[in-house]
C-alpha positions in Angstrom: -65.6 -48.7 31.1 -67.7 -48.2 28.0 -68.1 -51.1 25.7 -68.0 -49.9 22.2 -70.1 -51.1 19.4 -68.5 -53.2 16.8 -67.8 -50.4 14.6 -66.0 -48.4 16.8 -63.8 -51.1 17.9 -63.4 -53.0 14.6 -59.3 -53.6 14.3 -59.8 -53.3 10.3 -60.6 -49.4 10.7 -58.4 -48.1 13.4 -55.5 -45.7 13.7 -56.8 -42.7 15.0 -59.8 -42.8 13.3 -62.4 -40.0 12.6 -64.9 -41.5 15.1 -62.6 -41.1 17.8 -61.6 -38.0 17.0 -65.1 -37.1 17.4 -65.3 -38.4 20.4 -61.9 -36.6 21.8 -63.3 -33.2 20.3 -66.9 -34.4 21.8 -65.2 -34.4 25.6 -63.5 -31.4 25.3 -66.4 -29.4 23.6 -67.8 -31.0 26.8 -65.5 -29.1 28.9 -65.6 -26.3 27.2 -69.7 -26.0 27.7 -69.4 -26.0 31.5 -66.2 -24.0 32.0 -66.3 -20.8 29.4 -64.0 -18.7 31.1 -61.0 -20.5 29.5 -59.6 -19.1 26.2 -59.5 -21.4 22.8 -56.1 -21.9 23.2 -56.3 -23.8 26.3 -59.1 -26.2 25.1 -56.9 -26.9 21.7 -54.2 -27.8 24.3 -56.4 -30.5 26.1 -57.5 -32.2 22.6 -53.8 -32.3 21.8 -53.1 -33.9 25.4 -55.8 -35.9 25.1 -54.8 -37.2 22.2 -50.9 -37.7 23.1 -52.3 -39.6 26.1 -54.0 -41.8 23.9 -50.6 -42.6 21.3 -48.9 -43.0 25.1 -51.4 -45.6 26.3 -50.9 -47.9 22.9 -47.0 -47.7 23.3 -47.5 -48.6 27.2 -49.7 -51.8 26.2 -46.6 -52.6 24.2 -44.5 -52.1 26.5 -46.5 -54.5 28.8 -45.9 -56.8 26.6 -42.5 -57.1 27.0 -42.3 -56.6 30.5 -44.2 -59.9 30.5 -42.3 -61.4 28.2 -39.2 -60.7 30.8 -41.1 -61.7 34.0 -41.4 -65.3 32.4 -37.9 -65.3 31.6 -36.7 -64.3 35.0 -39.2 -67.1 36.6 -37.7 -69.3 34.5 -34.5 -68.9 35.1 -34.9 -68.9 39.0 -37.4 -72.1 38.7 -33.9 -73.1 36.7 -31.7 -72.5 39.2 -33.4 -74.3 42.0 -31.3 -76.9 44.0 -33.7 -79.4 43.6 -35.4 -78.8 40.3 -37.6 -80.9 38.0 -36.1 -82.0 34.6 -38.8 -80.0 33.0 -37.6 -76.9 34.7 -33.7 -77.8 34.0 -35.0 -77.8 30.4 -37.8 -75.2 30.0 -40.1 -74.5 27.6 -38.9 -71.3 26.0 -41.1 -71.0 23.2 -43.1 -67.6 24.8 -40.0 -66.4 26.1 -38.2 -66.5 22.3 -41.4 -65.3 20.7 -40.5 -63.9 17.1 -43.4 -61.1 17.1 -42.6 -59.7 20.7 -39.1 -59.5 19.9 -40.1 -57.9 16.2 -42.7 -55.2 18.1 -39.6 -54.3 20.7 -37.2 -53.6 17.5 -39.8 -51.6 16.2 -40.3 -49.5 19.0 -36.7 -49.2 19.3 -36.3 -47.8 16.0 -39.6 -46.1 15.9 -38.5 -42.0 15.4 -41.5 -40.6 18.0 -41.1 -38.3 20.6 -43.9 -39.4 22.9 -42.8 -42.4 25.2 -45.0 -44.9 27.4 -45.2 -43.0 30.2 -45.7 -46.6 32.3 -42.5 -48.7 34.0 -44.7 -52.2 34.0 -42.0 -53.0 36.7 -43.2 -50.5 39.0 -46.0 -52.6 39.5 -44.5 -56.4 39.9 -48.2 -57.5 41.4 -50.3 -56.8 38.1 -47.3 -58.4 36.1 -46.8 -61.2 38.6 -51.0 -62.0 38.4 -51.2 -61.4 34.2 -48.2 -64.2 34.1 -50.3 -66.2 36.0 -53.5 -66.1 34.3 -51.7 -66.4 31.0 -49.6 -69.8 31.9 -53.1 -71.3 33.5 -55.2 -70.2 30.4 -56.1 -73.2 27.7 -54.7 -70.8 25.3 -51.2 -71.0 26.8 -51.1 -74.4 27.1 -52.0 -75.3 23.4 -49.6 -72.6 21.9 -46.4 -74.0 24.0 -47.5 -78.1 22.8 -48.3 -76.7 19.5 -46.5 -78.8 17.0 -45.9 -76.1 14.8 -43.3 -73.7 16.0 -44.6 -70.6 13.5 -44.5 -66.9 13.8 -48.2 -67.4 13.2 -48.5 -69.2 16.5 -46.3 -66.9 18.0 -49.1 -64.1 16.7 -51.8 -66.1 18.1 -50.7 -65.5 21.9 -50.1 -62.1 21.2 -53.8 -61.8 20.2 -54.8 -63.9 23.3 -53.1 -61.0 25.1 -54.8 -58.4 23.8 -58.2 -59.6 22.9 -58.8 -61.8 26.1 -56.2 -61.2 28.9 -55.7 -56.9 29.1 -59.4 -55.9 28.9 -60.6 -58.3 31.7 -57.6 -57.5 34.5 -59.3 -54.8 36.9 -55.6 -54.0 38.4 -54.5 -52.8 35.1 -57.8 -50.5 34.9 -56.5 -49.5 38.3 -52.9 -48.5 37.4 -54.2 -46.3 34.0 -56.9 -44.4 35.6 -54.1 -43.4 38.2 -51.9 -42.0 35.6 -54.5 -40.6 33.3 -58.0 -39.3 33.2 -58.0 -38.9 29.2 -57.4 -43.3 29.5 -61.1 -43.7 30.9 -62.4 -44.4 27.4 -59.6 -45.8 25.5 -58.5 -49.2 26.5 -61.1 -50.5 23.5 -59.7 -48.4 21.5 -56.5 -48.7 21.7 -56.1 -52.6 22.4 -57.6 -52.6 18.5 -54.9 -50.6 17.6 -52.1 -52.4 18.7 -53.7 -55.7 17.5 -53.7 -54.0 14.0 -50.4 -53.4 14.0 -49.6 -57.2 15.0 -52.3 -58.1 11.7 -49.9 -55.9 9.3 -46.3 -57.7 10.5 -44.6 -59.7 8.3 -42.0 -62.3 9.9 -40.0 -61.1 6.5 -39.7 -57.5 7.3 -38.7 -58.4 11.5 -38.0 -55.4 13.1 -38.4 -53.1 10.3 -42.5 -53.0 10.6 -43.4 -50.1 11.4 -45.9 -48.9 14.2 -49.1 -47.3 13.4 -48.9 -43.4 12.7 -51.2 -41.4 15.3 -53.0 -40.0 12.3 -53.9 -41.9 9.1 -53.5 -38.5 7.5 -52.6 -34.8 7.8 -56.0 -34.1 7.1 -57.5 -36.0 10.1 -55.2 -34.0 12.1 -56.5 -30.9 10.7 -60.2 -32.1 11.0 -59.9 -32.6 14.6 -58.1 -29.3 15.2 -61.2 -27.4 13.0 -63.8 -29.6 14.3 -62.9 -28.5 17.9 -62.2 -24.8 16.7 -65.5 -24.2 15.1 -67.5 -26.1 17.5 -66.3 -23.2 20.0 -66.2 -20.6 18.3 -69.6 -20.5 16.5 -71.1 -22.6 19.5 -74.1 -19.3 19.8 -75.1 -19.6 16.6 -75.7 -23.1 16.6 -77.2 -23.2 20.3 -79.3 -21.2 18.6 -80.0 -23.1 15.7 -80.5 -26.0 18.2 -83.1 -24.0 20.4 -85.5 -22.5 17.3 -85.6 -26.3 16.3 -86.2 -28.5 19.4 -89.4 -26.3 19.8 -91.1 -29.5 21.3 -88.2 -29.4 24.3 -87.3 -27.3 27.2 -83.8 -25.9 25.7 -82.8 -25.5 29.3 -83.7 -29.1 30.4 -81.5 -30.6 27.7 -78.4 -32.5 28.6 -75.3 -31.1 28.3 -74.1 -33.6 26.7 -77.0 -33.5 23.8 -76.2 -30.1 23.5 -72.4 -30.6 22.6 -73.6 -33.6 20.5 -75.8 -31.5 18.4 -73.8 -28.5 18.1 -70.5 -30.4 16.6 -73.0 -32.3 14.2 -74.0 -28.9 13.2 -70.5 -28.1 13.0 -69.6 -31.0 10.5 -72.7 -30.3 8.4 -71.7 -26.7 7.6 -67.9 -26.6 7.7 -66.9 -29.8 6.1 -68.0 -29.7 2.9 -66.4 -33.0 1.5 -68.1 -34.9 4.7 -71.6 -36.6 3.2 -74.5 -35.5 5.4 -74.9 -39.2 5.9 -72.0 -39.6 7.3 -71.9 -36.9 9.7 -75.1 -37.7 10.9 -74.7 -41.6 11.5 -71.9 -40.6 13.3 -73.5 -38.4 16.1 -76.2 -40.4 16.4 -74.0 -43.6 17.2 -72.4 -41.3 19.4 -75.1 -40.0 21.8 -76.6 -43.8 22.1 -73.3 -44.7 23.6 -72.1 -41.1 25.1 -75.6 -40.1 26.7 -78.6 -40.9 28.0 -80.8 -44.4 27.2 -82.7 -42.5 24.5 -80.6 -39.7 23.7 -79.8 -40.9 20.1 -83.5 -40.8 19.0 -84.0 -37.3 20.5 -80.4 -36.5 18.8 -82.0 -37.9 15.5 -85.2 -36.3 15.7 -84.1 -32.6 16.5 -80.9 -33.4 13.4 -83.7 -34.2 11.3 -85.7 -31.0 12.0 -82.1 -28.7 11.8 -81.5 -30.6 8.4 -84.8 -29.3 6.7 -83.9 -25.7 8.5 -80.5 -25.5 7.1 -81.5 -27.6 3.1 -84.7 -24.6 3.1 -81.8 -21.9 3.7 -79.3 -23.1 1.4 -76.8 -23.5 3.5 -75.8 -26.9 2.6 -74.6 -27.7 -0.8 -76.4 -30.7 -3.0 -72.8 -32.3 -3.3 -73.5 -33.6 1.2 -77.0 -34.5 0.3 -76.1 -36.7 -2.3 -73.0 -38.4 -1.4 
């Protein structure tokens, strides 16, 4: 699994943000470049599967949640239950099992009016639950939020963050189970583990069950970028290979990677069919893109040839003052 830089993972900036919808249009731009004979409307369906997938896998990680939260019950209960049980197990420990912020994130999804489900039963797999209880009751983290003095929905917040911060991104078996039931998940965990650990940031113990769930798109308009970015990428993807080819003078077109290729040609894209999108921006972007998407030194080629396309395209006035400056 890729690790992300900082920025792409930061909690603070994620729904489904623009860099990852980069990145979704970036694969299947990718797909599109080595498989032509497909028609537009069957790459515009794999961005919008790969981008349901995605929604899916940060309900699932919910859902695991409380499918942990119920295997400590029931182990409780039958450690309860035992002929000869210790006084500690006749009078358990409940505080994880009662936690205020698992029971508020299942009432949200319970009321939450989406029509894409996880697509995961956690109880399918009573291994990977049975060996993420166990690490979690061994884990110093555990141990200090069930003595904690303070009985607090902040505390109860705290494991929830152990969970997703510490727990999910190092359990192999759970990498296992996703990239059975999904190739779009090979990139997301990151991702998406930042997104549901916003959504825990933004609850309110006041509010209980009536937070709300992060929206897949911040706006409309991201939707529509991702939809255009992908359209226009394809459609004028000659012209720009073009562009690409007169400009990287100094490189075999043909030896390029593929992946540079797609790279530069949506950066191209974004330059001249996004008007309100700083040239900055854009170009930042792609850049951060191919250092993590590419090859070792992809994103100083990728900056060098943008560099050389950005004088081409200023000296033919094809891109307004307004991108430069902003």
């Amino acid at each position: 699994m890729i690790t992300l830089p900082q920025d792409f993972r930061n909690p603070s900036k994620t729904m489904i943000s623009r860099t990852l919808l980069r990145i979704k249009v970036m694969h299947v731009v990718f797909s599109y470049f080595n498989n032509e004979d497909e028609d537009l409307n069957f790459f515009e369906n794999e961005l919008n599967k790969s981008l349901d997938r995605y929604y899916e896998l940060y309900l699932s990680f919910f859902t695991l949640l409380f499918s942990l939260n119920r295997y400590a019950a029931d182990v409780t209960e039958l450690r309860r239950r035992k002929f000869i049980a210790t006084e500690e197990e006749r009078n358990p420990n409940m505080r994880f099992i009662n936690n205020r912020v698992i029971s508020d994130l299942s009432k949200m999804l319970q009321n939450e009016k989406t029509q894409i489900a996880s697509p995961i039963v956690w109880e399918d797999y009573p291994e990977l639950l049975k060996k993420n209880y166990s690490t979690l009751i061994s884990s110093e983290e555990y141990r200090d939020y069930m003595n904690h003095p303070e009985d607090s929905y902040r505390q109860d917040k705290q494991i929830v963050y152990f969970i997703y911060e510490k727990l999910l991104p190092e359990n192999l078996d759970l990498f296992s189970v996703l990239e059975d039931k999904s190739i779009f998940w090979n990139d997301d965990v990151e991702f998406v583990l930042s997104m549901n650990l916003r959504t825990i940031q933004r609850m309110k113990e006041t509010k209980g069950g009536k937070n709300t769930l992060l929206p897949m798109y911040k706006t409309e308009e991201d939707k529509v970028f991702a939809q255009r970015l992908l359209q226009q990428s394809i459609l004028k993807r000659e012209e720009y290979i073009k562009i690409i080819s007169e400009t990287s003078t100094q490189w075999e077109f043909d030896r390029m990677a593929i992946i540079d290729r797609v790279i530069l040609c949506m950066a191209i894209t974004e330059i001249l069919e996004f008007p309100t999108i700083p040239v900055a921006v854009t170009l930042d972007e792609y850049i951060e893109i191919a250092k993590y998407y590419s090859t070792e030194k992809s994103s100083i080629f990728v900056n060098g040839i943008l560099e050389r396309i950005m004088e081409r395209l200023v000296s033919e006035n094809r891109v307004s003052r307004l991108k430069l400056t902003n």
